[in-house]
Structure formats: structure tokens, C-alpha cells
Backbone as CSV, one residue per row, in Angstrom:
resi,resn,N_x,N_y,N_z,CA_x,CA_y,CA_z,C_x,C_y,C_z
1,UNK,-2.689,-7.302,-11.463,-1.308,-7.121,-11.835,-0.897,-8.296,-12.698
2,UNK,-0.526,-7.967,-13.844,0.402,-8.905,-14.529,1.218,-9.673,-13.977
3,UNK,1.159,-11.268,-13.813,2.189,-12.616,-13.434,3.100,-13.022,-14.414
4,UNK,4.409,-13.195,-14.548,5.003,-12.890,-15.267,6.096,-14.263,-14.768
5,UNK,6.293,-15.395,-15.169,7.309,-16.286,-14.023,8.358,-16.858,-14.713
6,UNK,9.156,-15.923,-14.422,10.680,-16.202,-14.963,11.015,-17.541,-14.525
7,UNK,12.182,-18.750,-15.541,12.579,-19.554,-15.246,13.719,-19.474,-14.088
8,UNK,13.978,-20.478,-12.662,14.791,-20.196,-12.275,16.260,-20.603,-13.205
9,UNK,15.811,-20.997,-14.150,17.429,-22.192,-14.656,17.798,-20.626,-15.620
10,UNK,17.229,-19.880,-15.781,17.640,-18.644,-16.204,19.304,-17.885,-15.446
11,UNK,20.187,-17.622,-16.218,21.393,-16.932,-15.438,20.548,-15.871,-15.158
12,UNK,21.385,-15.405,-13.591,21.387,-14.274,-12.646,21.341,-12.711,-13.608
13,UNK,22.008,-12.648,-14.448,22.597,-11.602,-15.298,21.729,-11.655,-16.341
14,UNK,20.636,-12.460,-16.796,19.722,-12.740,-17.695,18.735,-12.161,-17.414
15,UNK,18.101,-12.708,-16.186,17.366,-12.796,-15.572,16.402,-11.520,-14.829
16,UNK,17.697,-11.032,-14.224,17.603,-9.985,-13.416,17.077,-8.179,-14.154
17,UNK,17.865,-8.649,-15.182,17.585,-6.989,-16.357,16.069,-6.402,-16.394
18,UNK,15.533,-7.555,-16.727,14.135,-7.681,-16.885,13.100,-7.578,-16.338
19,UNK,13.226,-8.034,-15.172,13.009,-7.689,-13.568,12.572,-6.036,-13.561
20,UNK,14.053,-5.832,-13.548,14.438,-4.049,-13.426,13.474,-3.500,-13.913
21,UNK,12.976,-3.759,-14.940,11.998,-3.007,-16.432,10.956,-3.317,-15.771
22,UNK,10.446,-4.722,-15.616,9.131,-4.577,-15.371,8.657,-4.124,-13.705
23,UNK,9.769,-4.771,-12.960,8.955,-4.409,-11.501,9.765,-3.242,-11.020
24,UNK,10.781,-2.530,-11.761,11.692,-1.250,-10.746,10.794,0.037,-10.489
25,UNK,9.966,0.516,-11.394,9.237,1.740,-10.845,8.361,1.243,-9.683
26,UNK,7.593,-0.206,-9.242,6.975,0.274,-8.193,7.752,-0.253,-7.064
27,UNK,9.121,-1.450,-7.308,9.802,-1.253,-5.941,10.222,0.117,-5.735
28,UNK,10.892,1.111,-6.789,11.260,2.023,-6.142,10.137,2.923,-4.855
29,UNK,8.172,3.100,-5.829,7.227,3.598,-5.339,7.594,3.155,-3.628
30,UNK,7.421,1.425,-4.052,7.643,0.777,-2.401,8.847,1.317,-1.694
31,UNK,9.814,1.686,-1.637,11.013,2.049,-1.154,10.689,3.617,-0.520
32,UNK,10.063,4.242,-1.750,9.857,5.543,-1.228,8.806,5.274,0.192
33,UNK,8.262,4.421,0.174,7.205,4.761,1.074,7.132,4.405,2.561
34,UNK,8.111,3.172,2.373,8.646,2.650,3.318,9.892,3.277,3.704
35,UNK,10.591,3.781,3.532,11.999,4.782,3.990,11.539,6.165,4.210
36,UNK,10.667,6.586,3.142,10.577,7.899,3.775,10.723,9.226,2.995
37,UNK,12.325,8.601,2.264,13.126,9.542,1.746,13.710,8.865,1.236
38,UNK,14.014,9.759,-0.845,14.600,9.752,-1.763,15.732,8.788,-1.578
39,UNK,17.079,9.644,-0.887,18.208,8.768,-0.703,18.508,7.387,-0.210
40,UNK,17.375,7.282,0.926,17.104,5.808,1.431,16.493,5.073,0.650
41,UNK,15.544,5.721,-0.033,14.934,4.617,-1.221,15.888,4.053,-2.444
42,UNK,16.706,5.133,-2.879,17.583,4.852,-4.005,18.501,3.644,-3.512
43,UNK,18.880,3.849,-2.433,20.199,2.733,-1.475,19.253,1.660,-1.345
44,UNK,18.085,1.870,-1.248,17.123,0.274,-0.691,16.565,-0.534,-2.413
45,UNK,16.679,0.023,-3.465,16.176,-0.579,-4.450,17.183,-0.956,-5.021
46,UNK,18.567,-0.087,-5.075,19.859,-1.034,-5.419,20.130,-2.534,-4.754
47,UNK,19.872,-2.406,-3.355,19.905,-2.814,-2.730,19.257,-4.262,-2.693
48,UNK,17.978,-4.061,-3.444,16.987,-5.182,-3.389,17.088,-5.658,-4.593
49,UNK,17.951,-5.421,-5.828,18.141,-5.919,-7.268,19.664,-6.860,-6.839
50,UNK,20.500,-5.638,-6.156,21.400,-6.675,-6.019,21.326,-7.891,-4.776
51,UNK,20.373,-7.852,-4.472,20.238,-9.199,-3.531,19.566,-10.505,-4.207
52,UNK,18.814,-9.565,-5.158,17.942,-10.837,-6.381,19.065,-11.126,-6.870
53,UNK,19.779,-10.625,-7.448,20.594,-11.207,-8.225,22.072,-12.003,-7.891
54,UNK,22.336,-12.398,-6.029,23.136,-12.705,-5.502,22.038,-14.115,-5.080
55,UNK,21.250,-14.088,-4.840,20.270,-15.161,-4.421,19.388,-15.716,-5.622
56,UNK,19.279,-15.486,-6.771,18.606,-15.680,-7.753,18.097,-17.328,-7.519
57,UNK,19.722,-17.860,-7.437,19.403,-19.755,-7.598,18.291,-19.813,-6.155
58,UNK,17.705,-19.316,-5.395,17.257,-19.243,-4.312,15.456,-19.178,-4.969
59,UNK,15.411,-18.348,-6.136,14.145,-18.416,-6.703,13.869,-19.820,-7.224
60,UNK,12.747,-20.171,-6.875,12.252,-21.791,-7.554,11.069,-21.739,-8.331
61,UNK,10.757,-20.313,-8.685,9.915,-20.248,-10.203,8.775,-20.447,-9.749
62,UNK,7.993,-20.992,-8.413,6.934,-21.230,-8.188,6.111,-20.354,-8.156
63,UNK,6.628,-19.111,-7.697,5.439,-17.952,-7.564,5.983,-16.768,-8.385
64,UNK,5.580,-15.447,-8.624,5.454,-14.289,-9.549,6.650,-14.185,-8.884
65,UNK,7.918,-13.639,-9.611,9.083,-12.821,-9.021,8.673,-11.720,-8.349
66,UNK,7.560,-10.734,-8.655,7.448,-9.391,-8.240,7.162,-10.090,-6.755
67,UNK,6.736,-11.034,-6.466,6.408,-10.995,-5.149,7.788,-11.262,-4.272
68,UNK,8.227,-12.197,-5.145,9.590,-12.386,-4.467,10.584,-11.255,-4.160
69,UNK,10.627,-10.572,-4.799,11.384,-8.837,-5.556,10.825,-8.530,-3.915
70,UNK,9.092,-8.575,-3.373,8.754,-7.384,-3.033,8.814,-7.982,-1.701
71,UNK,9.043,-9.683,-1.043,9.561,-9.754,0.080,10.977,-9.078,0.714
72,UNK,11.978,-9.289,-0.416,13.286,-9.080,-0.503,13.274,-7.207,0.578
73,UNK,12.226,-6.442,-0.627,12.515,-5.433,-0.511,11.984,-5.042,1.134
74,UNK,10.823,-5.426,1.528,10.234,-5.365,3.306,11.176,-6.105,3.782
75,UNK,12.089,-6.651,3.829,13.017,-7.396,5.106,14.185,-6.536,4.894
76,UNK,14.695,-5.748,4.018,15.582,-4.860,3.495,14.580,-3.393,4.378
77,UNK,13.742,-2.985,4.285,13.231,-2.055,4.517,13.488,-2.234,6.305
78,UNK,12.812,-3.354,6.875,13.003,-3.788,8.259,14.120,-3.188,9.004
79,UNK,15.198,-4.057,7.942,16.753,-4.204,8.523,16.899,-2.841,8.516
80,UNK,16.828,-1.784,7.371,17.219,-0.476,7.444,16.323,0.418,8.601
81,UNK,15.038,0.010,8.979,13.983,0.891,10.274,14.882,0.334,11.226
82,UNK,15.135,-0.858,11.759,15.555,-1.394,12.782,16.992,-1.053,13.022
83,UNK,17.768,-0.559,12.158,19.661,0.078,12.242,19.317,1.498,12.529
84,UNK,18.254,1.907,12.200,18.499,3.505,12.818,17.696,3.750,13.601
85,UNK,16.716,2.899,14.226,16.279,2.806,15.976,15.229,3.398,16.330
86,UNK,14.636,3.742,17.063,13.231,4.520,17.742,12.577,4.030,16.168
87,UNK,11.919,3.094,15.754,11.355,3.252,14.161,10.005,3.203,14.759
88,UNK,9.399,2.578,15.852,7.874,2.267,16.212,7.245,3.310,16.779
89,UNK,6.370,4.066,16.197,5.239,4.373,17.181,4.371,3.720,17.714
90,UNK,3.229,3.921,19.005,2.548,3.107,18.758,1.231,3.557,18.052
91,UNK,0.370,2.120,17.714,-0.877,2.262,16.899,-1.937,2.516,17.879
92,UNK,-2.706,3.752,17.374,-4.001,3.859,18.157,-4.992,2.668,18.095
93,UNK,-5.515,2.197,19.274,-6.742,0.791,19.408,-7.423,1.311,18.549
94,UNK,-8.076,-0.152,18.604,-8.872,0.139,17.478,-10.259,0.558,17.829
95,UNK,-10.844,1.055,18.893,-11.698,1.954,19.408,-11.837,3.216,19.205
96,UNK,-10.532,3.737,19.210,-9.894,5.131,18.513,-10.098,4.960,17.449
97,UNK,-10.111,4.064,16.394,-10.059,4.476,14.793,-11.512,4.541,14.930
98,UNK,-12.438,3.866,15.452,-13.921,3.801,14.973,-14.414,4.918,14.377
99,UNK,-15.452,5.196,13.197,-15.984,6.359,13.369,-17.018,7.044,13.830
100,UNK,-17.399,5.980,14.770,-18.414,6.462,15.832,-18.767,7.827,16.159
101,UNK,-18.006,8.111,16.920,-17.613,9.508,17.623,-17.754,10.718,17.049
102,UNK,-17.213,10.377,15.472,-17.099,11.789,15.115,-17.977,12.467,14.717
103,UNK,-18.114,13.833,14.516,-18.989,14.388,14.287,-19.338,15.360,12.510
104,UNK,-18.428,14.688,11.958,-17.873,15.228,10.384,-17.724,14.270,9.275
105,UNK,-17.426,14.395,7.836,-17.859,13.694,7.233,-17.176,14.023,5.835
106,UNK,-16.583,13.483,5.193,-15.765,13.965,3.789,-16.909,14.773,3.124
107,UNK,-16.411,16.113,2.360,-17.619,16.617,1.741,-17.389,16.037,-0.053
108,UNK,-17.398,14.495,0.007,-16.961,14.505,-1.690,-18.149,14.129,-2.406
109,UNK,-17.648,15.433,-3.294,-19.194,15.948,-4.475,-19.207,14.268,-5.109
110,UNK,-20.325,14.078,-5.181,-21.177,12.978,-6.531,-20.632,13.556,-7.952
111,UNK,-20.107,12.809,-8.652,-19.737,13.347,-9.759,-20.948,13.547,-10.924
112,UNK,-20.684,15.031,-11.172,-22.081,15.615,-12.138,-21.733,15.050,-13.447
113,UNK,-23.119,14.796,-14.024,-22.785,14.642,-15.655,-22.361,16.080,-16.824
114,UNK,-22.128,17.091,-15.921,-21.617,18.268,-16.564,-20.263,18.165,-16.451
115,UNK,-19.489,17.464,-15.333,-18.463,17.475,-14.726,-18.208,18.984,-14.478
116,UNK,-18.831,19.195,-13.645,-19.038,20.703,-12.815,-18.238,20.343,-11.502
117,UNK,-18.501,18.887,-10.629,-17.765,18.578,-9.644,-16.036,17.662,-9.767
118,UNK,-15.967,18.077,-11.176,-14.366,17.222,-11.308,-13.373,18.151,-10.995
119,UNK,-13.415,19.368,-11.368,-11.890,20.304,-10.432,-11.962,20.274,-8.975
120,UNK,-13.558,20.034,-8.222,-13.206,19.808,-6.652,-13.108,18.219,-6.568
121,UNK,-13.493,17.387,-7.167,-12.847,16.132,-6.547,-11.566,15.986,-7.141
122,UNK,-10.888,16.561,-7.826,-9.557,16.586,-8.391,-8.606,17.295,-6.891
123,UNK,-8.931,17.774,-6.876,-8.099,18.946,-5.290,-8.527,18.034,-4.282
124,UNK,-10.185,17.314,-4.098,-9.776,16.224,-2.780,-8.988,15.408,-3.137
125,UNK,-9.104,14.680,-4.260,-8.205,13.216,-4.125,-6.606,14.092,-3.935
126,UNK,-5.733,15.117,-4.531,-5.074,15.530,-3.765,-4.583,15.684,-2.699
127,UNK,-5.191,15.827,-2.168,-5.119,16.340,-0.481,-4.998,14.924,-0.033
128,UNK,-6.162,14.567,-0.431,-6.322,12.835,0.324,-4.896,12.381,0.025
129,UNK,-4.313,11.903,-1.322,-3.112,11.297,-1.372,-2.000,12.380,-0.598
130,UNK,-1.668,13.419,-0.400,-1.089,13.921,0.578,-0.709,13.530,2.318
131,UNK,-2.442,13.289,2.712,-2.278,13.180,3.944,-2.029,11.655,4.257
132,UNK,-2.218,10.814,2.938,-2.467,9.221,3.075,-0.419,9.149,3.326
133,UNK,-0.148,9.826,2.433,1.644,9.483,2.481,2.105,9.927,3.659
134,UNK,1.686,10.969,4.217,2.005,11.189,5.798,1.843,10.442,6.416
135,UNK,0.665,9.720,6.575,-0.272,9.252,7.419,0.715,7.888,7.511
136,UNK,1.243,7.477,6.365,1.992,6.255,6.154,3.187,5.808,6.708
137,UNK,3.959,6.987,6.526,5.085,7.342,7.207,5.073,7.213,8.914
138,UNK,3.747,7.056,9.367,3.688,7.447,10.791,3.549,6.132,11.217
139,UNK,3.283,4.750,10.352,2.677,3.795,10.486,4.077,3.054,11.423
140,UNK,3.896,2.205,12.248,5.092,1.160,12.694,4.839,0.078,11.931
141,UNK,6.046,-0.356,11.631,6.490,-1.082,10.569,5.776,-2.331,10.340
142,UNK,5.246,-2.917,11.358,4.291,-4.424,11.208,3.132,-3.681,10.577
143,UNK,2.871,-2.183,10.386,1.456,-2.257,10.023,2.052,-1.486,8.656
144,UNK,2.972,-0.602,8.400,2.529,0.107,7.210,3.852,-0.709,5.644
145,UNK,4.457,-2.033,6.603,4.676,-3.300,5.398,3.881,-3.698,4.627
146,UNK,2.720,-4.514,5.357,1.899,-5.175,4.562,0.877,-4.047,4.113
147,UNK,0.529,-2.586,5.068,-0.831,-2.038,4.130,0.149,-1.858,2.490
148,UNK,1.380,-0.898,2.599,1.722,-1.061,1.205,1.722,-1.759,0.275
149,UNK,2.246,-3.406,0.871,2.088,-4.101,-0.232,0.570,-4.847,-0.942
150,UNK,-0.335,-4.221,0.183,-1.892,-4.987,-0.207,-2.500,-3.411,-1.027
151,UNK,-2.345,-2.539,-0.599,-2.700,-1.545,-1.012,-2.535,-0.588,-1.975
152,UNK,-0.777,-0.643,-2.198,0.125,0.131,-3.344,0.087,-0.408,-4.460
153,UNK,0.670,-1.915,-3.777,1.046,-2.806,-4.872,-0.218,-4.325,-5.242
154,UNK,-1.000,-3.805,-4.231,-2.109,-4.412,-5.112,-2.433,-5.938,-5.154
155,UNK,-1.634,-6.529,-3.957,-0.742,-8.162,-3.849,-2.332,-8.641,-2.923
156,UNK,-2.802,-10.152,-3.479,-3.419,-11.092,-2.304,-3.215,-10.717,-0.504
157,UNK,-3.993,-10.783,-0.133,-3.776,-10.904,1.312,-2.641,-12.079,1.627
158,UNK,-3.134,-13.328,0.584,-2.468,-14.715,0.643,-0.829,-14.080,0.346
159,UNK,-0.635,-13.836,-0.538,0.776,-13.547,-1.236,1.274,-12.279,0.136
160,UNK,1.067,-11.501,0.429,2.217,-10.455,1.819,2.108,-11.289,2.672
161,UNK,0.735,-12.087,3.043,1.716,-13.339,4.390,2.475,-14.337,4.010
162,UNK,2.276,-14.651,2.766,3.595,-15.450,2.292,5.131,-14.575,2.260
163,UNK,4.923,-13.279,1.833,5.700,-12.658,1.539,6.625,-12.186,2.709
164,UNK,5.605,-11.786,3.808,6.132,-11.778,5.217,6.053,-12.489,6.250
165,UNK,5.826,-13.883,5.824,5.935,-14.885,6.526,4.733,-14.656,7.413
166,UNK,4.332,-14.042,7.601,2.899,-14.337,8.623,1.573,-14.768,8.122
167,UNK,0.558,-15.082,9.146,-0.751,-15.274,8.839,-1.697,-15.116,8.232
168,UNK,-2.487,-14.860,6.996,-2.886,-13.884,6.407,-3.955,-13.597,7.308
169,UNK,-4.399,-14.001,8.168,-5.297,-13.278,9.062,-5.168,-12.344,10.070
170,UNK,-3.315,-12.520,10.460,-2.605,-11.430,10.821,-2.549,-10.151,9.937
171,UNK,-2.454,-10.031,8.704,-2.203,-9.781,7.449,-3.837,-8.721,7.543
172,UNK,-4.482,-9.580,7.341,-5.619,-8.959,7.313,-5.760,-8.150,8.600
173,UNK,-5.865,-8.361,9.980,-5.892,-7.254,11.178,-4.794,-6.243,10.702
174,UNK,-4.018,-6.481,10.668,-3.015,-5.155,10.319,-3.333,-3.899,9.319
175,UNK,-3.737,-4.716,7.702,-4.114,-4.039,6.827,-5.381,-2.835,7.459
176,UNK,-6.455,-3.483,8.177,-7.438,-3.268,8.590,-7.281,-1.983,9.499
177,UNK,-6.627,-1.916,10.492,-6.652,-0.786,11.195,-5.431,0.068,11.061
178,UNK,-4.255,-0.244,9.422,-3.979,0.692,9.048,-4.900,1.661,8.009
179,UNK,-6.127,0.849,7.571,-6.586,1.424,6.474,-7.464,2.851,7.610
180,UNK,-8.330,2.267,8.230,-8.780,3.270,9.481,-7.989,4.445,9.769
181,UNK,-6.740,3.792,10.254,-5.659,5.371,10.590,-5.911,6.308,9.451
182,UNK,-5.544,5.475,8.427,-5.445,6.499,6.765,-6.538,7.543,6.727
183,UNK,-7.681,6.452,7.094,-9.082,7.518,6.779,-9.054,8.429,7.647
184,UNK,-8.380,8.231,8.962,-8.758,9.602,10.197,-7.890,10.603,9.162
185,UNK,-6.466,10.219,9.118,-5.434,11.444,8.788,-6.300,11.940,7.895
186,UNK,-6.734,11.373,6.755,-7.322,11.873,5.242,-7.880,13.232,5.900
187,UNK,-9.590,12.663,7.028,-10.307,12.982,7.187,-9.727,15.259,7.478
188,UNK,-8.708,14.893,8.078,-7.986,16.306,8.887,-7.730,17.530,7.755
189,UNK,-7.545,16.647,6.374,-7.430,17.635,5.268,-8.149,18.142,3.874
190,UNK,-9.166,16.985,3.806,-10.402,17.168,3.070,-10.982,18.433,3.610
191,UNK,-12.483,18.891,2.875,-13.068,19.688,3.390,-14.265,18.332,3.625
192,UNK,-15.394,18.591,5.002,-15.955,18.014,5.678,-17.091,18.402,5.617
193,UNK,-18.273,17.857,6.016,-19.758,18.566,6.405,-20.249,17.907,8.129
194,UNK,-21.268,18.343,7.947,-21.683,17.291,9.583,-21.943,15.770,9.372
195,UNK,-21.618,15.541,10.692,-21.720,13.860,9.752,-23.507,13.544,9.728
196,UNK,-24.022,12.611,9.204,-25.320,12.395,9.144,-25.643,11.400,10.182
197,UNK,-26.823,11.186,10.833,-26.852,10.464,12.107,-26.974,9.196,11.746
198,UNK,-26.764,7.972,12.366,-26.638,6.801,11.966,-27.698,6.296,12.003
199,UNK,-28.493,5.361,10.958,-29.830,4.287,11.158,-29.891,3.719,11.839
200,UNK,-28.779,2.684,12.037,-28.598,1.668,12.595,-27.457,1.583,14.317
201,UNK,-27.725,0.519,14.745,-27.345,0.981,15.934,-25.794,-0.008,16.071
202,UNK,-24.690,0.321,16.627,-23.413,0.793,16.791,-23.349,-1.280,16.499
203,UNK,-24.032,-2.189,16.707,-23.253,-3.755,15.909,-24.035,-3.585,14.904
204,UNK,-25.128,-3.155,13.864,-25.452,-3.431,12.565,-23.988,-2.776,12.087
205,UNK,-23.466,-1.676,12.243,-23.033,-0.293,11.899,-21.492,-1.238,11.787
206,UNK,-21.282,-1.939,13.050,-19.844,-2.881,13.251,-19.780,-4.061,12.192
207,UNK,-21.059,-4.487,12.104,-20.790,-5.714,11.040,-20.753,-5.121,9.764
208,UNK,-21.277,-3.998,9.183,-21.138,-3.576,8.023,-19.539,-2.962,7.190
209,UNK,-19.006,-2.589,8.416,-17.788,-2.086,7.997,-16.750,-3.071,8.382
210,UNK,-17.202,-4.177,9.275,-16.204,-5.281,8.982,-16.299,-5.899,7.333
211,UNK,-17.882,-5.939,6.725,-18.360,-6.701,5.461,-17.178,-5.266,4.460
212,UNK,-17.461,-3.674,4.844,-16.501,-3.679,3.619,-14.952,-4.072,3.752
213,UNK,-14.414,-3.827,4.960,-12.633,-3.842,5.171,-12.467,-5.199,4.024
214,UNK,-13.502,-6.540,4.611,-13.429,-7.621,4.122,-13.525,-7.688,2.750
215,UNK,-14.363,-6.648,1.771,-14.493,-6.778,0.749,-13.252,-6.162,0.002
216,UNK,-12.916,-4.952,0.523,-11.515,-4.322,0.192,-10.132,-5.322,-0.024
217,UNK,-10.460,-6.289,0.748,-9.073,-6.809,1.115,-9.237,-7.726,-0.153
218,UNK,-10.112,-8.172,-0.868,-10.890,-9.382,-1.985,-10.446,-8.000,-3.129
219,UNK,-10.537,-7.100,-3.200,-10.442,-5.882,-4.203,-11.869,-6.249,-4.858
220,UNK,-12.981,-5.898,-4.334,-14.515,-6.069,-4.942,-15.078,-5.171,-4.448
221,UNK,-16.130,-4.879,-5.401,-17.226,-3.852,-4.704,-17.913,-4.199,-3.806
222,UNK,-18.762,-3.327,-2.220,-19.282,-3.660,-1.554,-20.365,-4.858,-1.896
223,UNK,-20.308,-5.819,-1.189,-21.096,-7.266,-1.517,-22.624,-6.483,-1.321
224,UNK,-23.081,-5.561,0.016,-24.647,-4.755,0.184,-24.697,-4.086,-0.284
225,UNK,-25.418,-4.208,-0.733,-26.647,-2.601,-1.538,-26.503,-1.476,-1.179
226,UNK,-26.066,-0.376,-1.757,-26.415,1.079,-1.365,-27.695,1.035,-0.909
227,UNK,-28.477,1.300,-1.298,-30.019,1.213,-0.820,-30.589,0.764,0.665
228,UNK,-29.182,-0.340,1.117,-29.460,-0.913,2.241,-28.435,0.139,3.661
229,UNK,-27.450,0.776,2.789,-26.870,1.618,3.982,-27.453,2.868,4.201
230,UNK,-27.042,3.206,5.283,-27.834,4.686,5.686,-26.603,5.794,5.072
231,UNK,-27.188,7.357,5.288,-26.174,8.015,4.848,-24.722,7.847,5.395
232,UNK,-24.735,7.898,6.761,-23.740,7.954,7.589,-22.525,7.008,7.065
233,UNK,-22.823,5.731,7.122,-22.569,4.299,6.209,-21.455,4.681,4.872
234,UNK,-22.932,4.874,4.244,-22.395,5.362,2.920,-21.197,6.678,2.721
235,UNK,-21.279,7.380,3.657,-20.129,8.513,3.886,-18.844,7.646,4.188
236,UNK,-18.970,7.192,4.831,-17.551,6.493,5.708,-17.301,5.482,4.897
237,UNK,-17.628,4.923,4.309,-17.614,3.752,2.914,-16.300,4.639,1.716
238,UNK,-17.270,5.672,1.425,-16.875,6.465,0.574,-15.069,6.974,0.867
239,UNK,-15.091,7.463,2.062,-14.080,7.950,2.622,-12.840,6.786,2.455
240,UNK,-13.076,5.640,2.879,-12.217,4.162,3.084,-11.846,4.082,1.776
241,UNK,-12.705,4.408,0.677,-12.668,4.234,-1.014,-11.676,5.040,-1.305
242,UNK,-11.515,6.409,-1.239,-10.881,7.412,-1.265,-9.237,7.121,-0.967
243,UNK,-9.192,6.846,0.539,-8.235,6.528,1.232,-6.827,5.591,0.403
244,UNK,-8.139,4.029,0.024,-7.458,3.167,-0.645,-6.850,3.366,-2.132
245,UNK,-7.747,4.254,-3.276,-7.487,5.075,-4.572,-6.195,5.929,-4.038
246,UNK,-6.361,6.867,-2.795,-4.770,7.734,-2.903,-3.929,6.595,-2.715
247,UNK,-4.076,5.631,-1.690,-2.704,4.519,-1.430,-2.128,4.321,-2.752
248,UNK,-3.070,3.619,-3.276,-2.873,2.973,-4.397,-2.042,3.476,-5.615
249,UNK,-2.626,4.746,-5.867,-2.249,6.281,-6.432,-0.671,6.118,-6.267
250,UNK,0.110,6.069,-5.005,1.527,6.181,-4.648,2.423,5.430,-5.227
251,UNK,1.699,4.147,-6.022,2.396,3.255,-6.760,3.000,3.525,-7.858
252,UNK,2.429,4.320,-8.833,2.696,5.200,-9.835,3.445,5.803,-10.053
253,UNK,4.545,5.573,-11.108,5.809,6.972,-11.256,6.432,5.636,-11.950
254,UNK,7.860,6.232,-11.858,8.623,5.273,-12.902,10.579,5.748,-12.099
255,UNK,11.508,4.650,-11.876,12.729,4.688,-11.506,13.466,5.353,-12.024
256,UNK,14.021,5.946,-11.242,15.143,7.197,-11.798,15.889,6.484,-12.897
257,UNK,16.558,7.131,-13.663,17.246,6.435,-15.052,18.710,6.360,-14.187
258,UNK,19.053,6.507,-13.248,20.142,6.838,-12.788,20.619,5.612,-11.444
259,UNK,19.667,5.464,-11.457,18.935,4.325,-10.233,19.249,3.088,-11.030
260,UNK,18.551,3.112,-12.439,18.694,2.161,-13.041,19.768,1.747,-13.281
261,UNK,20.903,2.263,-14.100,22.244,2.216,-14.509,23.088,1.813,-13.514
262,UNK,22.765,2.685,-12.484,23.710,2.198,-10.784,23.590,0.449,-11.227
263,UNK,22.589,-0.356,-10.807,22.262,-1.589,-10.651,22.548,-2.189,-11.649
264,UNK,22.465,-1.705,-12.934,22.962,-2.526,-13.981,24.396,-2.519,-14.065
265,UNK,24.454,-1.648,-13.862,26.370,-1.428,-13.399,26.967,-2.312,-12.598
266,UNK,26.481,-2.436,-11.331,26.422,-3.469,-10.027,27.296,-4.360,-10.744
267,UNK,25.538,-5.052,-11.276,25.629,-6.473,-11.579,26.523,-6.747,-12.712
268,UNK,26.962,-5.739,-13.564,27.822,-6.593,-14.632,29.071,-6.389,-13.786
269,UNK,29.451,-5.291,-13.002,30.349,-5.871,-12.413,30.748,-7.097,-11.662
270,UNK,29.478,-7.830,-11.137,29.917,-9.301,-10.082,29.802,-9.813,-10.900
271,UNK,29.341,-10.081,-12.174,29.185,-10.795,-12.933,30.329,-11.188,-13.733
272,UNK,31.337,-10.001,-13.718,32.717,-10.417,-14.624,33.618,-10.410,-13.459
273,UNK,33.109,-10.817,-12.613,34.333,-10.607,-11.133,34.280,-12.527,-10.793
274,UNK,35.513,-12.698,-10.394,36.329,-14.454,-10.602,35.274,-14.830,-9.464
């Protein structure tokens, strides 16, 4: 993502416009995803421009605004889960996410050099980003804050625990067994095959998929060799890949023009107000 670091000695009303342009389509993405719904998102991105721009002298230029923009907007998101109540489910252990157990397996075609398999992986990644936005929605709020912002928006592990004040190793457990949930939901709406039996036995199998979560969270390709995983491996690899492309996918779109104007409106109003 483009770093972009506005001066703080910049006026509020300067400052802020620009903002709008470059980071408003994916706070809005973030808003949608975290609220739920349209109307709550529109009220939460006004919401989070006019707080930049009431706190601006509060920015000290040290780090990317978007990150700053995108704390603003999760403690805004918080405050709004936490005013309308019951917001937590709880998260299945993380024994439950394993994919030990199961007995199925994403059926996603290898892409042909005819591209014979691009209209069916076009309809999975579909589906997949479908069930990933459900799946998201279901998340309680300590876990589906930071997967958005590591996942949507694409931010350091370092930068959402700065952003949300926590650990990044907290940061990292969270991300981690929201990304798992994602892959079960995915798993319910893909089409599937049997799963393939595993090589290796249930800690090679544990350290390998700790090595990818870990590599995911770095945004790098698996550090081991295809060659070195078994099918099974390589299925469930694939699937986590999938998972993270639809997240990611949700970031995409662009702020209502209407959304926009609201906020620019806002602000020239406090701005000519004594």
C-alpha cells in the first residue's frame, strides 16, 4: 500500500480533503464490514473523517495517516458494536478450526493453459468471497477488527497492534484463528472432493501450517517447497490462499459520491463556525 505522510502543521480543512480521495473507498470497504450494513457504514465513515478532522492537531506525522484514519475508524466501529449490545459471539477453540477431522477438500481446478478452468475458478472465488463476508460478520469484535485490517486492508501485523493498541503477538493469535474460521465457512460453499490422506503425522502437519499462518501474516509465499508437502497440505494451503484473496477482494469498490459531499459539507461547515 502506498505511504503517503501528510504534514501535521497542515490546516484541518487542508488536510483532511485529501485523505477523503485517497483513503475513503477502503474506510468505507472497512465500515461495511465491520457494521454490517450500508446505513451503519455511511454514519461510521462520516463519522471517522469528522473525527480526523476535529483531532487532526492530535496527528504527529510520524506514521501513514491511513493507519491513523483506520485506528479512528475500529474504536468508532467498537463504540457503535458495544451501544447496540449482544455484539459477541463466541469463537470456536482452536481444536475446532483444525483441519484434521475433516473429511473434504476445496475442489479448485489448477489453472489450464487453455483457460478451460477460469469460468469454474471464477464462480469459486465467488462463492468463497460470499461466504468469507458472512463468515466475517459472525466474527466477535477482538477477532474480526484486526483480521480486516491485516487482511482487507493489507496493514503490518506491527501497524493494527499499534493501531489497536495491543500486542502484535496478540494481533497475530487473533488474525490466526480468524483466518481458520474463514476457511471452514468458505469450505460449506465451494464445491469439495475427498480430502486426501495425510503423509505426515498430526505435529509435522501442526508445524507446517503454523510456518504458513506465519508466512501469511509477512504477506510472502510459503517459505517450503511444494514438493515437500503432501496432497492433503497442499489442499488446505490452497484453501487459506483462497480465503485470504476473497478477504482481501472486500477492500475494493469506491465511496458513495454522496457519502463524500455529506463530509465535505461537515467540515466546511465547522470550519466557518466561530
Amino acid at each position: 500500500m502506498t505511504t503517503t505522510h501528510a504534514s501535521p502543521r497542515t490546516p484541518a480543512a487542508e488536510a483532511i480533503p485529501p485523505l477523503i480521495e485517497r483513503h475513503g473507498p477502503r474506510i468505507f470497504a472497512l465500515a461495511l464490514r465491520l457494521c454490517g450494513n450500508r446505513a451503519d457504514a455511511e454514519d461510521m465513515v462520516q463519522d471517522v473523517f469528522l473525527q480526523a478532522y476535529r483531532k487532526w492537531h492530535t496527528f504527529r506525522g510520524e506514521s501513514d495517516p491511513g493507519t491513523w484514519l483506520y485506528s479512528i475508524a475500529a474504536r468508532s466501529c467498537k463504540a457503535r458494536m458495544r451501544r447496540r449490545g449482544g455484539v459477541d459471539r463466541r469463537m470456536p477453540a482452536m481444536s475446532q478450526l483444525m483441519p484434521w477431522r475433516e473429511t473434504s477438500v476445496a475442489a479448485i481446478p489448477v489453472p489450464a493453459e487453455d483457460g478451460e478452468a477460469a469460468p469454474v475458478r471464477a464462480s469459486i472465488r465467488r462463492e468463497a468471497e460470499e461466504a468469507v463476508h458472512r463468515a466475517i460478520l459472525t466474527l466477535p469484535e477482538q477477532f474480526r477488527v484486526p483480521l480486516i485490517m491485516k487482511e482487507m486492508l493489507e496493514l503490518p501485523i506491527e501497524q493494527v497492534g499499534a493501531a489497536l493498541n495491543i500486542k502484535p503477538e496478540t494481533v497475530k493469535t487473533r488474525v490466526h484463528r480468524a483466518r481458520l474460521l474463514l476457511r471452514q465457512a468458505m469450505l460449506k460453499r465451494v464445491p469439495r472432493r475427498a480430502a486426501p490422506d495425510p503423509t505426515y503425522d498430526k505435529r509435522v502437519c501442526l508445524d507446517l501450517l503454523k510456518a504458513k499462518l506465519d508466512a501469511m501474516d509477512r504477506g510472502r509465499g510459503f517459505p517450503i517447497g511444494q514438493d515437500v508437502l503432501c496432497e492433503r497440505c497442499r489442499s488446505v494451503f490452497a484453501e487459506l490462499d483462497l480465503a485470504q484473496s476473497a478477504c482481501a477482494s472486500l477492500a475494493e469498490g469506491q465511496m458513495p459520491a454522496g457519502v463524500r459531499r455529506a463530509i465535505l459539507d461537515a467540515i466546511r461547515r465547522e470550519s466557518l463556525s466561530p
